[in-house]
N, C-alpha and C positions, 0 to 999 in steps of 0.2 A: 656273578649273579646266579647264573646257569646252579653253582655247587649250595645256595641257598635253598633253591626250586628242590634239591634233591636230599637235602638234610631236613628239609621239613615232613618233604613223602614216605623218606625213611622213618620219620618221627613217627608219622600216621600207620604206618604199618605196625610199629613196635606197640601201638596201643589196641592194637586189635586182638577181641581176644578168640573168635572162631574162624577160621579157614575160609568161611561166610561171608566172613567181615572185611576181608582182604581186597581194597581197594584194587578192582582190576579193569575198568576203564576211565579215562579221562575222558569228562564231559564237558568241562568248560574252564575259561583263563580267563585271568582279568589282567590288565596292566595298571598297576596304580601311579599314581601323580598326586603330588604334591599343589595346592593353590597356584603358585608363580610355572607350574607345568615341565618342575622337572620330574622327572622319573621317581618311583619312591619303592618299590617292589613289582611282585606277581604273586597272585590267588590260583590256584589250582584247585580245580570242583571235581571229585574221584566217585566212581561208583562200585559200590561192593555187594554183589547180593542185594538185599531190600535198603540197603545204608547208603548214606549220601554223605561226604566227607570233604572239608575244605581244607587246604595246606596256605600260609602265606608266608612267605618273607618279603620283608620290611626292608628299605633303607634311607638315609637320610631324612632318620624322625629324632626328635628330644627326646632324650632320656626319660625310663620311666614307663607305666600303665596308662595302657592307651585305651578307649572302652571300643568294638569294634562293631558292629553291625550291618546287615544285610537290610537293603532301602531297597523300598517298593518299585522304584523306576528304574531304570538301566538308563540313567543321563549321568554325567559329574560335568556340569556349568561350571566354572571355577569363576571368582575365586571361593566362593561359600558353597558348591557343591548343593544350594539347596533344591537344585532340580530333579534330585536324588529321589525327595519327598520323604515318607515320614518310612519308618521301620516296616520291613515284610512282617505282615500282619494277617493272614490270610482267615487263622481261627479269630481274630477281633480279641485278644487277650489282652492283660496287660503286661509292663514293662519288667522285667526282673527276672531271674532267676531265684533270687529271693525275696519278689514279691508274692504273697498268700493267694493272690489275683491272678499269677507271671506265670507262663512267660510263652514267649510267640516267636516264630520261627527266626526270625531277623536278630534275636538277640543269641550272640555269641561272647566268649570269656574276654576280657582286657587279654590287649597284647602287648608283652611287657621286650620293651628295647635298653638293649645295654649302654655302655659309655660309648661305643664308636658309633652309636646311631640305628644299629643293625636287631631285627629280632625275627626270629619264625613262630609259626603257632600251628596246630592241626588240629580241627574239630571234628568231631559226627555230628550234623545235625538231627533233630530230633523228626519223628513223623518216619513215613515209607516212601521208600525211593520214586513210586509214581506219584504221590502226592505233594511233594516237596520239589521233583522237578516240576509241576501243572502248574506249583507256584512261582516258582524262580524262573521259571522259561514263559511266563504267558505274555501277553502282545506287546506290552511295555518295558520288558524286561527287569533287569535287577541289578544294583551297583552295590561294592560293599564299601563302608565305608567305616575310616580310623580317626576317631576324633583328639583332641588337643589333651583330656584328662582322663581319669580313667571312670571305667562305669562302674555305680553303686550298687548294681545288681537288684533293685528296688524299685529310683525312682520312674512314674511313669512319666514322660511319654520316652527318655533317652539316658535315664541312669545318671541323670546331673553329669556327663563326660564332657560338657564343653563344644566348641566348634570342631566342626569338621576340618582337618588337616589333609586329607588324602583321599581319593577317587578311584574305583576303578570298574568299569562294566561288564558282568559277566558274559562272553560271549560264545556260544555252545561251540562244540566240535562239532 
């Protein structure tokens, strides 16, 4: 698991493209879990200069695009994780990356897993690093969450992705 955490970091760093950019502290982890509460990955939250970066690997999820998002609450109730509550929404946008309306901080790319179950991914979120932590670290915290299909990048309020499959609470350093 550990060489997952470290194949995704390495990913994040290979897509940076200023010196700026170079994820140099770790500010928060998450553990994910699966509904029935086994283990399912870890989120790692990096900061670089003004950039805010998430690393995850995934395991034991079905094949395939998964849509993945950042929830307003820092709970995973299981087994529907809906105490999550609805997508990190801080500007009030709407849903998509390719919505004309889209798109708000909580929305990140489908995470796509292979045939043994396994997938990483690493983001930049969008916004400046004091603003985006103000959002993800305030009183109620923030879970991300990996739903059952993939996101449409459109619909609002969750990209048509389906239920939530996976949990995990971001909890700072």
């Amino acid at each position: 698991m550990e060489r997952l955490v470290t194949v995704g970091f390495v990913a994040s760093l290979s897509a940076c493209t200023t010196l700026g950019s170079v994820p140099t502290q770790a500010i928060a982890i998450a553990d994910l879990a699966l509904s029935n509460g086994a283990p399912a990955g870890k989120a790692l939250v990096t900061a670089g200069g003004d950039q805010i970066n998430i690393s995850l690997a995934a395991f034991g999820m079905p094949q395939g695009a998964h849509g993945m998002h950042l929830h307003m609450v820092g709970s995973c109730d299981a087994p529907t994780f809906s105490s999550a509550g609805a997508h990190l929404n801080p500007d009030h946008h709407q849903h998509g990356t390719a919505n004309p309306d889209g798109s708000h901080l909580g929305d990140l790319p489908n995470l796509s897993i292979n045939a043994s179950g396994t997938g990483t991914i690493s983001v930049q979120l969008k916004g400046t690093r004091a603003d985006t932590e103000a959002a993800m670290f305030d009183a109620d915290g923030t879970a991300i969450i990996v739903h059952s299909g993939a996101d449409d990048y459109k619909t609002d309020p969750s990209g048509n992705s389906g239920a939530r499959i996976a949990c995990g609470v971001l909890k700072r350093n």
